[in-house]
PLY file of the C-alpha trace (Angstrom):
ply
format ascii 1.0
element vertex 114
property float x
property float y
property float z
element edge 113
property int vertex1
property int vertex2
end_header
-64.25 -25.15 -26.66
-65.37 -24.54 -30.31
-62.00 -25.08 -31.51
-61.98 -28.47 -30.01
-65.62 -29.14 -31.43
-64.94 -28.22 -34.98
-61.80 -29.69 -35.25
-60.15 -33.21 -36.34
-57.30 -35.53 -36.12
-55.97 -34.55 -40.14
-57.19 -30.77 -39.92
-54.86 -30.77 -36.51
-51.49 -32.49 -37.45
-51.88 -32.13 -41.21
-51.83 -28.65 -43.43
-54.76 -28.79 -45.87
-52.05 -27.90 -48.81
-49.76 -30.56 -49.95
-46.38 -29.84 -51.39
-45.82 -31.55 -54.76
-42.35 -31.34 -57.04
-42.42 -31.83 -60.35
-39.00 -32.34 -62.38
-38.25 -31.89 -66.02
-37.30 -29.86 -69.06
-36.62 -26.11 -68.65
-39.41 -24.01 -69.51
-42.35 -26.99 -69.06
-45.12 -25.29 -67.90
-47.78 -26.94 -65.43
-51.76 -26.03 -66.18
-54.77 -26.75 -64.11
-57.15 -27.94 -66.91
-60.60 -26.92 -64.93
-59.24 -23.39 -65.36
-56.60 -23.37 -68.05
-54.32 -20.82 -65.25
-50.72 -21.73 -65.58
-49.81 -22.71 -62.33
-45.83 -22.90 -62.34
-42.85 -23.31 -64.64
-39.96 -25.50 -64.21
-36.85 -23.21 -63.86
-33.18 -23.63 -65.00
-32.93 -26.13 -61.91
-35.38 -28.53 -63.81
-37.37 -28.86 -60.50
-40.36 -26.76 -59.38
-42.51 -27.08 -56.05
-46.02 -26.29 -56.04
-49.08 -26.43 -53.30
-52.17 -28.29 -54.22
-55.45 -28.22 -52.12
-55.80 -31.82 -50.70
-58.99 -33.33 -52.39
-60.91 -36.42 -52.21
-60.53 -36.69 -55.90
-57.45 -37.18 -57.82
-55.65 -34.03 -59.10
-55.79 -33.76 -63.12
-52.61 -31.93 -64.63
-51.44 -30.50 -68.25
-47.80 -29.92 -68.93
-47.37 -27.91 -71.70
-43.65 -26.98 -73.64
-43.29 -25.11 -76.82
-42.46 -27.63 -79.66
-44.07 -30.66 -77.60
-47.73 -32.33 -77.39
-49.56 -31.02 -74.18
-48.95 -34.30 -71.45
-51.67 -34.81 -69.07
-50.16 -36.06 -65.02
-52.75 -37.03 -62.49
-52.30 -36.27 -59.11
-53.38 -39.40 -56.94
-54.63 -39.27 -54.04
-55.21 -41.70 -51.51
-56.57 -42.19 -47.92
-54.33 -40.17 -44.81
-54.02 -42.77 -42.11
-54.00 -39.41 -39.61
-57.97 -39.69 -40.40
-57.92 -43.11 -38.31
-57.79 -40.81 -34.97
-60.96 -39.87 -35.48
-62.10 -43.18 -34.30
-61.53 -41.62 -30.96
-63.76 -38.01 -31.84
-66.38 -39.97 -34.89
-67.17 -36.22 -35.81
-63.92 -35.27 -36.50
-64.73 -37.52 -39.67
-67.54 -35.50 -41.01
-64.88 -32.74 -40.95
-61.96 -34.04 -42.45
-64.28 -35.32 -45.35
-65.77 -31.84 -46.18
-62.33 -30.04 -46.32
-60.56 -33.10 -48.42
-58.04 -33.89 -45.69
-59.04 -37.35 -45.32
-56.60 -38.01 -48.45
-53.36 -37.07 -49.26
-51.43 -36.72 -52.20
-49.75 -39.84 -52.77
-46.92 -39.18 -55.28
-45.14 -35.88 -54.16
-42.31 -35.97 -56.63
-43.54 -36.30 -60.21
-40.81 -36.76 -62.83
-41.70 -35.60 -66.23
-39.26 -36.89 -68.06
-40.34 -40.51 -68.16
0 1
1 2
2 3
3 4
4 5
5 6
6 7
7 8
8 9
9 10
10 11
11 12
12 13
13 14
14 15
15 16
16 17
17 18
18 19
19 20
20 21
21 22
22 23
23 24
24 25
25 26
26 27
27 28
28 29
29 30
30 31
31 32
32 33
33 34
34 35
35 36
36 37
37 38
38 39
39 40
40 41
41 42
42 43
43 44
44 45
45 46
46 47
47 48
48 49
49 50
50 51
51 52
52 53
53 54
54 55
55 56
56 57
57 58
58 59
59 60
60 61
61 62
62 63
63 64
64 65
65 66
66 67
67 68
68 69
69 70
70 71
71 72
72 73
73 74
74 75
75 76
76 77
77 78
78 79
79 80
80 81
81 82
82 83
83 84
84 85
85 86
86 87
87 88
88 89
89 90
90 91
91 92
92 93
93 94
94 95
95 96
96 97
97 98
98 99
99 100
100 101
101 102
102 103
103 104
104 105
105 106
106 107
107 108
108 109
109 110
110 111
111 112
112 113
């Protein structure tokens, strides 16, 4: 019973990690400015996946590549239409707004080249 209670419609059918690509030159690196932790490096493939934490907010990025200016990439996130069950459980809102998966990551294949 308290799994039904303290969940909701995005925290059931949705993971609270979103998969994001990222494609580019060889050895671009991606930072998380809040931290300044390197958080993945694009390989001899020129792609590289990574998992961000859903958020309400939009996701702030630094790619940084020897020789180059550091390029900032936001993350934008937007409103998960899975939330709209909730009409049918209203507390299932409170609970997808405190754990961010009310949004989703909008663009989930970033090119860096442009």
């Amino acid at each position: 019973m308290s799994i039904v209670c303290f969940c909701s419609c995005s925290t059931i059918f949705t993971s609270s990690r979103q998969h994001i690509t990222f494609t580019g030159e060889e050895g671009s690196k991606i930072y998380d400015p809040a931290t300044n932790v390197k958080i993945a490096e694009i390989k001899e493939d020129h792609t590289t996946n990574i998992s961000l934490r859903k958020s309400l907010n939009d996701k702030q990025l630094v790619i940084k590549k020897e020789g180059k200016e550091p390029q900032a990439v936001i993350v934008e996130s937007k409103f998960n239409n899975t939330t709209l069950w909730n009409l049918l459980f209203w507390p299932g809102f409170i609970i997808d707004l405190a754990t961010g998966q009310m949004n989703k990551y909008d663009n989930t294949v970033i090119n860096l080249n442009d």
